[in-house]
N, CA, C and O atoms as CSV, one atom per row, in Angstrom:
chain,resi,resn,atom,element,x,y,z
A,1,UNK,N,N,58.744,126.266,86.128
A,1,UNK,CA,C,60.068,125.755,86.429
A,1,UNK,C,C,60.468,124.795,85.309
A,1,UNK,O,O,59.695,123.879,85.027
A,2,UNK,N,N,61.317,124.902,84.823
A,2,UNK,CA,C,61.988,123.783,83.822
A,2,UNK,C,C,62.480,122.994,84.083
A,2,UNK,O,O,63.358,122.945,84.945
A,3,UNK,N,N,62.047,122.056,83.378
A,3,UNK,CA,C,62.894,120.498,83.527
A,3,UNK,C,C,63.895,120.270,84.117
A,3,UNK,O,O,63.488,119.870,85.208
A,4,UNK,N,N,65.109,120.252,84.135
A,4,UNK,CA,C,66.196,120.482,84.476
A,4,UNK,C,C,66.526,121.146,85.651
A,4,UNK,O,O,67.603,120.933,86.208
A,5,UNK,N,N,65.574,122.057,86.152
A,5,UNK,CA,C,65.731,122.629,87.400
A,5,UNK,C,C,64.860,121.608,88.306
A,5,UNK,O,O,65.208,121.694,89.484
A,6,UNK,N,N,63.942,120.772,88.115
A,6,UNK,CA,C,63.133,120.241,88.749
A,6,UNK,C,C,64.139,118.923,88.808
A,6,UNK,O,O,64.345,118.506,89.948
A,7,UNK,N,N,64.585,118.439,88.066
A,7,UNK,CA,C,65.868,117.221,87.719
A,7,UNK,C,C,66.880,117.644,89.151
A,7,UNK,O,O,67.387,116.919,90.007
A,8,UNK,N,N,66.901,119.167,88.955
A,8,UNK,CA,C,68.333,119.095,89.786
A,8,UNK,C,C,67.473,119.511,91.580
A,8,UNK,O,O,68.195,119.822,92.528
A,9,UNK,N,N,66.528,119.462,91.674
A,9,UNK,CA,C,66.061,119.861,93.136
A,9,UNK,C,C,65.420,118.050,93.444
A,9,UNK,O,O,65.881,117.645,94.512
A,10,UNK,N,N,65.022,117.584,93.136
A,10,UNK,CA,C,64.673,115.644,92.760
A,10,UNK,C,C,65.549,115.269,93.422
A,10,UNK,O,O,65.480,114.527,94.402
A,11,UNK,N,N,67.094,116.080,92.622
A,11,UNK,CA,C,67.897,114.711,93.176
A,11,UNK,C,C,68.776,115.348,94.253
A,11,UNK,O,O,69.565,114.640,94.879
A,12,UNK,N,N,68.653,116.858,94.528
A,12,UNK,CA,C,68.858,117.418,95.914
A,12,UNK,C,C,68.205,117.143,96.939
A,12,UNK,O,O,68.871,117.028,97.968
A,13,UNK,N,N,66.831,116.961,97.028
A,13,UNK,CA,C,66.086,115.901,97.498
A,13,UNK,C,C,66.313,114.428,97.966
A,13,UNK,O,O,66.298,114.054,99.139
A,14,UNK,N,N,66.553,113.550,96.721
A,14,UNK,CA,C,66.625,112.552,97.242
A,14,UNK,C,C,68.351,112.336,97.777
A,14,UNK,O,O,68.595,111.199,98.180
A,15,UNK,N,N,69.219,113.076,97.796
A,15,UNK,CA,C,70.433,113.600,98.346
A,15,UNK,C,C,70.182,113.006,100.122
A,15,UNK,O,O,70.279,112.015,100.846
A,16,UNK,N,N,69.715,114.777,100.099
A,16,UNK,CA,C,69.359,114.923,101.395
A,16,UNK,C,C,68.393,113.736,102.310
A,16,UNK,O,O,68.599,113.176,103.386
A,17,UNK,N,N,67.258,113.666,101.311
A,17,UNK,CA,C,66.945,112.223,102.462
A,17,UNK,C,C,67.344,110.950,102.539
A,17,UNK,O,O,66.956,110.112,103.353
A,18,UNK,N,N,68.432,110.765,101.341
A,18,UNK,CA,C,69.342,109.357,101.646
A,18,UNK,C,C,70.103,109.752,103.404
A,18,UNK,O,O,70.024,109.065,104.422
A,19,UNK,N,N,70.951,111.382,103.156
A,19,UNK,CA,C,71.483,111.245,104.277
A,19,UNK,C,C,71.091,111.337,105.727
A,19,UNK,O,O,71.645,111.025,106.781
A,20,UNK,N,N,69.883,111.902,105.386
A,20,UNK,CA,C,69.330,111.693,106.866
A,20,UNK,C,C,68.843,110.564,107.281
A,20,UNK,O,O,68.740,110.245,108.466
A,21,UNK,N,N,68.455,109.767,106.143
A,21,UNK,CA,C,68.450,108.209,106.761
A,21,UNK,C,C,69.096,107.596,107.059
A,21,UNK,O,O,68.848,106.525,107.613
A,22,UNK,N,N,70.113,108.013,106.822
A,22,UNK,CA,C,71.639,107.148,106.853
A,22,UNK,C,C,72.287,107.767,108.161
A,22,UNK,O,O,73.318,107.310,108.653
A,23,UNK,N,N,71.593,108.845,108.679
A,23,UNK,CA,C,72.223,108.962,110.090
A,23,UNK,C,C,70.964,108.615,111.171
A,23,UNK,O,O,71.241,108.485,112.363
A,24,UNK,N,N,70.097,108.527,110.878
A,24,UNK,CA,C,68.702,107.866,112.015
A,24,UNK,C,C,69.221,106.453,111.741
A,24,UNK,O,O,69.218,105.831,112.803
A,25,UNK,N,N,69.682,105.681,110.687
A,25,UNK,CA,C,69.665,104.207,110.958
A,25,UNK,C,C,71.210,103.895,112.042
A,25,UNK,O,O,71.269,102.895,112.758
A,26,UNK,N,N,72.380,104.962,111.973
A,26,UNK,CA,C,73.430,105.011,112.745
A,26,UNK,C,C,72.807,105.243,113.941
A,26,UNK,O,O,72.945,104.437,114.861
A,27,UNK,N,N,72.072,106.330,114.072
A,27,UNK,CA,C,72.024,106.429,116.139
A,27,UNK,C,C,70.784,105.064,116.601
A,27,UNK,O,O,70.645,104.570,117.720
A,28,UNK,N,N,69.959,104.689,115.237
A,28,UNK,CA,C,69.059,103.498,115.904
A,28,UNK,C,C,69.707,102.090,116.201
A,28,UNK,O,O,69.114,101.207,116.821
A,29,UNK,N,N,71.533,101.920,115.477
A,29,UNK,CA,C,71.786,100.651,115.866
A,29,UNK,C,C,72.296,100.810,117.178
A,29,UNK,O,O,72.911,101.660,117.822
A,30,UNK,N,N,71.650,99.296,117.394
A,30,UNK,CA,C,71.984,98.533,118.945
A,30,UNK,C,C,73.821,98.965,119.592
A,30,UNK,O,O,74.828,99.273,118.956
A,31,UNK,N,N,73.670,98.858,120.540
A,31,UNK,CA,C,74.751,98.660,120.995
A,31,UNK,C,C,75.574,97.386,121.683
A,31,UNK,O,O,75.660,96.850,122.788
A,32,UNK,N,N,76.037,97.260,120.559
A,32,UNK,CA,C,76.273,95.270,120.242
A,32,UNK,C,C,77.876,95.214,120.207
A,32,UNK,O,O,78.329,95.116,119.067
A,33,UNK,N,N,78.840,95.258,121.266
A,33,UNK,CA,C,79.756,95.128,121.676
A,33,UNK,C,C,80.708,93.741,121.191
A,33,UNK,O,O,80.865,92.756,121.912
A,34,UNK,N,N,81.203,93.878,120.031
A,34,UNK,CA,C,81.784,92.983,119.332
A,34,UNK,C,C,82.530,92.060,120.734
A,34,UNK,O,O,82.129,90.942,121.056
A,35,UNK,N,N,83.529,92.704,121.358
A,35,UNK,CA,C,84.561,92.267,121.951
A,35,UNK,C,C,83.602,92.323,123.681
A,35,UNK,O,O,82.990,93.350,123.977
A,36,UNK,N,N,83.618,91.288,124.493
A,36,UNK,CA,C,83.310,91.198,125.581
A,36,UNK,C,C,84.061,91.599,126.419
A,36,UNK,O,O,85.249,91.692,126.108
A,37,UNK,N,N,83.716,91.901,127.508
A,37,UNK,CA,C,84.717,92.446,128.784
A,37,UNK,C,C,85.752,91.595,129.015
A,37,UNK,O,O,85.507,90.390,129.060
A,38,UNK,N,N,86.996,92.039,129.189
A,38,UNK,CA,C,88.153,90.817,129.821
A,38,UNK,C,C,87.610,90.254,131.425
A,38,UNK,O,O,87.319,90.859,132.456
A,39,UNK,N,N,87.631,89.252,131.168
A,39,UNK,CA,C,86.745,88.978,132.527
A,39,UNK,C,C,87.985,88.859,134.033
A,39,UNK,O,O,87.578,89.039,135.181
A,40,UNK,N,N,89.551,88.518,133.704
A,40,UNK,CA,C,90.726,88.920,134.318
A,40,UNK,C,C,91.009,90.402,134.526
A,40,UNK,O,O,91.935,90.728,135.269
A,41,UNK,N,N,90.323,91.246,133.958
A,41,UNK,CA,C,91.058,92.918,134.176
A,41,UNK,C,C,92.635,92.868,134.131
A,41,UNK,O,O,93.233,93.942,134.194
A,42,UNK,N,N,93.298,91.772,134.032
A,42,UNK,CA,C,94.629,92.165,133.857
A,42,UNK,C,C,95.111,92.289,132.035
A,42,UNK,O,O,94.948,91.505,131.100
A,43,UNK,N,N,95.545,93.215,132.098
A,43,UNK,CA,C,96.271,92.832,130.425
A,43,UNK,C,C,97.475,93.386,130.429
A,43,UNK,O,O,97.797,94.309,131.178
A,44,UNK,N,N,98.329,92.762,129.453
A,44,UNK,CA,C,99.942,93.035,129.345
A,44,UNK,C,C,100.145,94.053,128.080
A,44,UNK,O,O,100.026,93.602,126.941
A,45,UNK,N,N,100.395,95.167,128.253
A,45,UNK,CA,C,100.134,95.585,126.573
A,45,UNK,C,C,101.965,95.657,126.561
A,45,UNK,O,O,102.627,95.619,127.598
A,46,UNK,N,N,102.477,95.749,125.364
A,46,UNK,CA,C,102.076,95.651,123.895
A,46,UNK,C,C,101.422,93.935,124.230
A,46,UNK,O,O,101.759,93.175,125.138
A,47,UNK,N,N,100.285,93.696,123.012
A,47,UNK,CA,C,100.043,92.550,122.811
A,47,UNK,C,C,100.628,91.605,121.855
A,47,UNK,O,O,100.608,91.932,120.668
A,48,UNK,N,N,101.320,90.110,122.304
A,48,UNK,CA,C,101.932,89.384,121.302
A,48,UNK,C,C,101.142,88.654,120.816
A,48,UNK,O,O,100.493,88.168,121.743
A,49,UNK,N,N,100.723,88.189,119.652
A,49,UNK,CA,C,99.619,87.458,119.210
A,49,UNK,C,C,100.742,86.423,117.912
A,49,UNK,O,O,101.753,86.646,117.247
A,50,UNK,N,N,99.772,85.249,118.133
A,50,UNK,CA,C,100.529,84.140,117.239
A,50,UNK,C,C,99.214,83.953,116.308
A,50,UNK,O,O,99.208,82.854,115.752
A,51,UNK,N,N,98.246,84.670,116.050
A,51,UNK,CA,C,97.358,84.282,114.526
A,51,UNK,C,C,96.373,85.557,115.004
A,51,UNK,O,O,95.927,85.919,116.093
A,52,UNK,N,N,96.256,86.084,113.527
A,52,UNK,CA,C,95.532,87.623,113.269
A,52,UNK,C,C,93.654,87.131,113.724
A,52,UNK,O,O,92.853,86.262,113.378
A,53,UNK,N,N,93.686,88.353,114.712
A,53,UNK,CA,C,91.857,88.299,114.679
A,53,UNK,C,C,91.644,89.373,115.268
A,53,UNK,O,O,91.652,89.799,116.422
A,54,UNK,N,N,91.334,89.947,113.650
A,54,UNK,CA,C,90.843,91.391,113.336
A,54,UNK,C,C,89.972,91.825,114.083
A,54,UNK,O,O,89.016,91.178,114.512
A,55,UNK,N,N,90.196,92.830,114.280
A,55,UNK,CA,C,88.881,93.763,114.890
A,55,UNK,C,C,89.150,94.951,114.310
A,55,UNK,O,O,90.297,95.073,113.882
A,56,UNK,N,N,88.095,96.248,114.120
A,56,UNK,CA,C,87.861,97.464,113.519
A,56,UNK,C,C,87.432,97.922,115.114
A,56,UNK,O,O,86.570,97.550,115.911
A,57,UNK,N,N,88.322,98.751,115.121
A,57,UNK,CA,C,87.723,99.986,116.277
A,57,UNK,C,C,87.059,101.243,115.317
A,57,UNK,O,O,86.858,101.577,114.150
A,58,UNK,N,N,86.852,101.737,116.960
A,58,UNK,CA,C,86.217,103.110,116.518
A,58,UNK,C,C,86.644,104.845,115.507
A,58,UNK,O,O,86.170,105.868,115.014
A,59,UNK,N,N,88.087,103.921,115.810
A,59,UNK,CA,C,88.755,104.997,114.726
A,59,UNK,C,C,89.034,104.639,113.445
A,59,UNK,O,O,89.958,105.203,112.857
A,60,UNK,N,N,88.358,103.755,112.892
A,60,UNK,CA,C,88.962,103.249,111.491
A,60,UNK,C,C,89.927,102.473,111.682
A,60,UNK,O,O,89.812,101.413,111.067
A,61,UNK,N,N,91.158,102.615,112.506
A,61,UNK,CA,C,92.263,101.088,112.589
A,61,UNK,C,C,91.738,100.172,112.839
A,61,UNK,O,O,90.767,100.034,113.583
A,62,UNK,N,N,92.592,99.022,111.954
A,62,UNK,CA,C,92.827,97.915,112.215
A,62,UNK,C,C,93.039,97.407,113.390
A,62,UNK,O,O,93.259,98.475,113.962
A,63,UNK,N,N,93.142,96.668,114.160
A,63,UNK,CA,C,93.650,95.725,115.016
A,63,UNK,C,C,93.583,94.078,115.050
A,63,UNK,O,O,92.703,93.254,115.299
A,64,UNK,N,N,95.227,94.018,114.600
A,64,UNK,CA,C,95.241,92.935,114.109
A,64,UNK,C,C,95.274,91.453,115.120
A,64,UNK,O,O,95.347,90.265,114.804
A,65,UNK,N,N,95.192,92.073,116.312
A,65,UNK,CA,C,95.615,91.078,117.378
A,65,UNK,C,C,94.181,91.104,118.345
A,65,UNK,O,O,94.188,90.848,119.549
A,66,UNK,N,N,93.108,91.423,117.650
A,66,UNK,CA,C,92.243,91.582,118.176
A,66,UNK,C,C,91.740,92.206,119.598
A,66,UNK,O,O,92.572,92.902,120.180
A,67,UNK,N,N,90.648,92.056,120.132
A,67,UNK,CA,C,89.706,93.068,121.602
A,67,UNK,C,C,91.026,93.993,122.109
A,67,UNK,O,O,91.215,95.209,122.079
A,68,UNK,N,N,92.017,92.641,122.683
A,68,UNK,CA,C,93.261,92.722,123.707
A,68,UNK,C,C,93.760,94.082,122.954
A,68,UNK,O,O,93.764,95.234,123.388
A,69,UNK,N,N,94.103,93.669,121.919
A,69,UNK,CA,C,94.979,94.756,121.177
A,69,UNK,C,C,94.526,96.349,121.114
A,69,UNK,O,O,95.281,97.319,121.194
A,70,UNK,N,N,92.968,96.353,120.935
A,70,UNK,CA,C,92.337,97.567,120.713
A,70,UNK,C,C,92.222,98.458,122.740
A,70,UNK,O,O,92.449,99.610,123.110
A,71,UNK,N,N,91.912,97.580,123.284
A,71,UNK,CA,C,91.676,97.091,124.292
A,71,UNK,C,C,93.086,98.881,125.010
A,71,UNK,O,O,93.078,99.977,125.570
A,72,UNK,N,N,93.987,97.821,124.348
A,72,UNK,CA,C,95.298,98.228,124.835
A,72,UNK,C,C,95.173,99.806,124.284
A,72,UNK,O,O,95.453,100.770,124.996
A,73,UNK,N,N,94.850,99.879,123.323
A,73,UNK,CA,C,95.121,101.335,122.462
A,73,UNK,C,C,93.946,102.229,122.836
A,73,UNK,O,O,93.567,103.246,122.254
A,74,UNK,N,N,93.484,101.692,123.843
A,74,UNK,CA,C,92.225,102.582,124.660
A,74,UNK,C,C,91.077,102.849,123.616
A,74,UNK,O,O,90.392,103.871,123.660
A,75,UNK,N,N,90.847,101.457,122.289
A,75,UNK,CA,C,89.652,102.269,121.605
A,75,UNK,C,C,88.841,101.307,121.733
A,75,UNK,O,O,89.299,100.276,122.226
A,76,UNK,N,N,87.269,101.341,121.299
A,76,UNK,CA,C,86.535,100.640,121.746
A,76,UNK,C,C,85.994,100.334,120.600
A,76,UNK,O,O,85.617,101.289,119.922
A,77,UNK,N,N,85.725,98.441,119.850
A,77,UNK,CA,C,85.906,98.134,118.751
A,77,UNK,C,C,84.411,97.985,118.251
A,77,UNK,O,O,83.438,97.464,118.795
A,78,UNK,N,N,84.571,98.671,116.930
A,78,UNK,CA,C,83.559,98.788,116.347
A,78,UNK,C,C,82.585,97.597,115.844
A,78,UNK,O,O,81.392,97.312,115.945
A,79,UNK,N,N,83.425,97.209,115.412
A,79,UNK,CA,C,82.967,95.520,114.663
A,79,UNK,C,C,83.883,94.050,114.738
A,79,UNK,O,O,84.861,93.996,115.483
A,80,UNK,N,N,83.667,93.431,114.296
A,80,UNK,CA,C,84.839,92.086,114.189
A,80,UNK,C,C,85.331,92.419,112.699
A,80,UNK,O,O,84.826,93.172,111.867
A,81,UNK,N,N,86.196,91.816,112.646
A,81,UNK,CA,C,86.468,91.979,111.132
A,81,UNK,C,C,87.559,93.023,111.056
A,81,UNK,O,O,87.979,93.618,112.048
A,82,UNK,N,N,88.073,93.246,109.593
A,82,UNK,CA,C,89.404,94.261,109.256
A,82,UNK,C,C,88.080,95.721,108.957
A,82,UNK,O,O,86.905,95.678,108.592
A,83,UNK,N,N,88.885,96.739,109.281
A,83,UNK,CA,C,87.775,98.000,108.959
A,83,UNK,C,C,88.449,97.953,106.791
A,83,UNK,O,O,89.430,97.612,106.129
A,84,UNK,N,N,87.393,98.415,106.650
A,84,UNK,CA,C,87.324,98.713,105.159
A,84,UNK,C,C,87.876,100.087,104.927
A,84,UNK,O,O,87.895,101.043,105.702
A,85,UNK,N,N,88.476,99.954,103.276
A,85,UNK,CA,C,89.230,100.561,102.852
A,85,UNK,C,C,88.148,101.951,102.891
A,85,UNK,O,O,86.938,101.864,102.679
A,86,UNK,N,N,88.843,103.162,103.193
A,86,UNK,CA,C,87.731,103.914,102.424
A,86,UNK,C,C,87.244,104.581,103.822
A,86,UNK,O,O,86.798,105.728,103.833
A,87,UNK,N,N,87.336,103.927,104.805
A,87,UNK,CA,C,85.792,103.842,105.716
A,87,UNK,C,C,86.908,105.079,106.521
A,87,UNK,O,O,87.944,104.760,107.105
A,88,UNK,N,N,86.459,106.324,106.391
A,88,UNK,CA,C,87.175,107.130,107.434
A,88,UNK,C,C,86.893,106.899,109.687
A,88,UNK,O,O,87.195,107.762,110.511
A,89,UNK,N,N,86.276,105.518,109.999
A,89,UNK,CA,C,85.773,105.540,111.141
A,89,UNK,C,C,84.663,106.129,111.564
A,89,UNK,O,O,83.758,105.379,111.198
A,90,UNK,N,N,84.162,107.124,112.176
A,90,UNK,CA,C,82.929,106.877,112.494
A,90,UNK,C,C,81.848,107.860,111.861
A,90,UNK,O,O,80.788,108.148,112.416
A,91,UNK,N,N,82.258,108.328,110.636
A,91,UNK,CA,C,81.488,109.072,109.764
A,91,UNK,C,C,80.716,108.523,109.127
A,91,UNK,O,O,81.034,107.468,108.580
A,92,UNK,N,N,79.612,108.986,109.006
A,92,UNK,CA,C,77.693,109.011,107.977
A,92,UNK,C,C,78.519,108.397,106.553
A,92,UNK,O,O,78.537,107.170,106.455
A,93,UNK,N,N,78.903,108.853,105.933
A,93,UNK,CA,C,79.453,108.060,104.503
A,93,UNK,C,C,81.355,108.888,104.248
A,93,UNK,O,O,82.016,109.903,104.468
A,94,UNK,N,N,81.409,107.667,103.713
A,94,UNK,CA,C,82.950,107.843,103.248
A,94,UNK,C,C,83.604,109.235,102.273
A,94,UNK,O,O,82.753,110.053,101.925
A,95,UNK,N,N,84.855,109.467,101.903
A,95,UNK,CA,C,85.042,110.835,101.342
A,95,UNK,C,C,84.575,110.678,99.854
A,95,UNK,O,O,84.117,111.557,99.124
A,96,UNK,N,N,84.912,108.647,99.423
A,96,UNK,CA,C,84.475,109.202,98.674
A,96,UNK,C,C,83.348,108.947,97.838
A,96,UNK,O,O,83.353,108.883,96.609
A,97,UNK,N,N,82.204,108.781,98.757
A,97,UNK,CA,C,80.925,109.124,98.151
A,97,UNK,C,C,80.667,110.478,97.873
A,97,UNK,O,O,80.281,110.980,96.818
A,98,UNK,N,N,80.986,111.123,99.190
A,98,UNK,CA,C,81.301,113.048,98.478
A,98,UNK,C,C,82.023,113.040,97.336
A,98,UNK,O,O,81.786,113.879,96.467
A,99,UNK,N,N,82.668,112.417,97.233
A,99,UNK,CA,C,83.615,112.950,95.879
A,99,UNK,C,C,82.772,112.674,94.719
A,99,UNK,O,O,82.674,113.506,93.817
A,100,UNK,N,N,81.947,111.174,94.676
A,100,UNK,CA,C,80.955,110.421,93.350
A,100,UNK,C,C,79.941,111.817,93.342
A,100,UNK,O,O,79.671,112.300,92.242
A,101,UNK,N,N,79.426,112.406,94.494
A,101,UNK,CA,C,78.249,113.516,94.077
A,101,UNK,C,C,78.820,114.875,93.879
A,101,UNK,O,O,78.108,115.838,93.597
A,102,UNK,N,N,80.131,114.948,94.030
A,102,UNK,CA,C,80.715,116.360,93.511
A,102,UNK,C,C,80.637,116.400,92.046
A,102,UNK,O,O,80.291,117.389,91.401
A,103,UNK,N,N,80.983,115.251,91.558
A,103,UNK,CA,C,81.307,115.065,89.898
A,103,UNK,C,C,80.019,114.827,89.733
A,103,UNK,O,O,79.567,115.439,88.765
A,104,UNK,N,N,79.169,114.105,90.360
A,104,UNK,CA,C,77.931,113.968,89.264
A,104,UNK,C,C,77.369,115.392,89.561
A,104,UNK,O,O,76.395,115.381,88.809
A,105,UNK,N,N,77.353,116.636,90.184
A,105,UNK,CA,C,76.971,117.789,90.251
A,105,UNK,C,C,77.443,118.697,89.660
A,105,UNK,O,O,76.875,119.751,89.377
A,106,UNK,N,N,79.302,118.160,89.237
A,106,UNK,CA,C,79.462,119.017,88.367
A,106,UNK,C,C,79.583,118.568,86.648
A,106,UNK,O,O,79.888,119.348,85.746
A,107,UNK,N,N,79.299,117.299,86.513
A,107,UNK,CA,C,78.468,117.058,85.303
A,107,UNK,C,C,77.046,117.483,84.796
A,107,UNK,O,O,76.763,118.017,83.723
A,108,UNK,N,N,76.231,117.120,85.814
A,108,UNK,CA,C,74.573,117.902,85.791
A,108,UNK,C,C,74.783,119.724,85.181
A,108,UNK,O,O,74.188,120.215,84.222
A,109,UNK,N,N,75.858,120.466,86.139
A,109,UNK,CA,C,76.198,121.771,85.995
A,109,UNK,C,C,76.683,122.113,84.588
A,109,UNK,O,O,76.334,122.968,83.775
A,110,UNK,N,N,77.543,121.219,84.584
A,110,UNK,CA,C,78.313,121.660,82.666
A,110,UNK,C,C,77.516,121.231,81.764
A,110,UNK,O,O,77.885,121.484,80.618
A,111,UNK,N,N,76.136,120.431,81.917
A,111,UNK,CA,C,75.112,120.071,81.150
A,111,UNK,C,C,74.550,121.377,80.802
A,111,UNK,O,O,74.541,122.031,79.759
A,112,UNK,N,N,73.971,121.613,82.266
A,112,UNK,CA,C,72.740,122.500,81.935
A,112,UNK,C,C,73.404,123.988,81.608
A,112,UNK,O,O,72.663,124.970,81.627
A,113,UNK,N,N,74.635,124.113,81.347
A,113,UNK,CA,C,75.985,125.185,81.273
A,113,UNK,C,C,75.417,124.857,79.444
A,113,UNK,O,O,74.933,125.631,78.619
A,114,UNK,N,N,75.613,123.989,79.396
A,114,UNK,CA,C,75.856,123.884,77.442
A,114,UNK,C,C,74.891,123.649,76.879
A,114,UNK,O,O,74.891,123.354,75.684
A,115,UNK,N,N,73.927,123.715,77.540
A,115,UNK,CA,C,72.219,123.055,77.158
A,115,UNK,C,C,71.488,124.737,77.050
A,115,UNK,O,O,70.573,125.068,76.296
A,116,UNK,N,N,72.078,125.448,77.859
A,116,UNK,CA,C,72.074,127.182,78.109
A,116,UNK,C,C,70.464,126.947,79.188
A,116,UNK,O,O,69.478,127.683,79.188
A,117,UNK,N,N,70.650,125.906,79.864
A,117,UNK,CA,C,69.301,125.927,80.876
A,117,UNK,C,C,69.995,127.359,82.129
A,117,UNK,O,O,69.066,128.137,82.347
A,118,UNK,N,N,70.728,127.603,82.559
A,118,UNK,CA,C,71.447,127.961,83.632
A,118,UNK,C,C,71.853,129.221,82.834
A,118,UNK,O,O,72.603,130.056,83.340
């Protein structure tokens, strides 16, 4: 096997077991409920809020009025905080880390294309 073919199964390899680690460490976290139960059960939606406190639900939105707000939109919040740019919600990695290993695969490819390994 040549170099280059062993280069490109390495890092198909270490590919693949980044992502399967990266989905055993998702189903092993806790279930750690940013936002606590409303302990009133009553809520008024729409929610009016006089100072932002972010929360990230489960779909990637924002919610800028925090628990109440998500609360209201029937989603159940992922974290505290604004969700990050990028972060499609509740997917293993973002689009565009696929996109960083498309190009570095099709750089490796037009290598071993002009190198005449392939």
């Amino acid at each position: 096997m040549s170099p280059a073919a062993r280069a490109f199964f390495l890092a198909l390899f270490l590919f693949f077991a980044t992502y399967i680690h990266l989905s055993n460490a998702k189903l092993e976290a806790t279930d750690n409920d940013p936002c606590p139960a409303l302990s009133d059960g009553s809520r008024s939606c729409p929610i009016n809020c006089f100072r932002p406190d972010p929360v990230c639900g489960e779909n990637g939105v924002t919610y800028w009025c925090g628990c109440p707000d998500a609360a209201c939109a029937g989603v159940r919040v992922a974290k505290s905080g604004y969700c990050e740019v990028g972060n499609s919600g509740n997917g293993l990695l973002s689009g565009q880390a696929f996109l960083l290993i498309h190009i570095v695969w099709l750089i490796i490819l037009g290598f071993s294309v002009l190198c005449g390994l392939l």
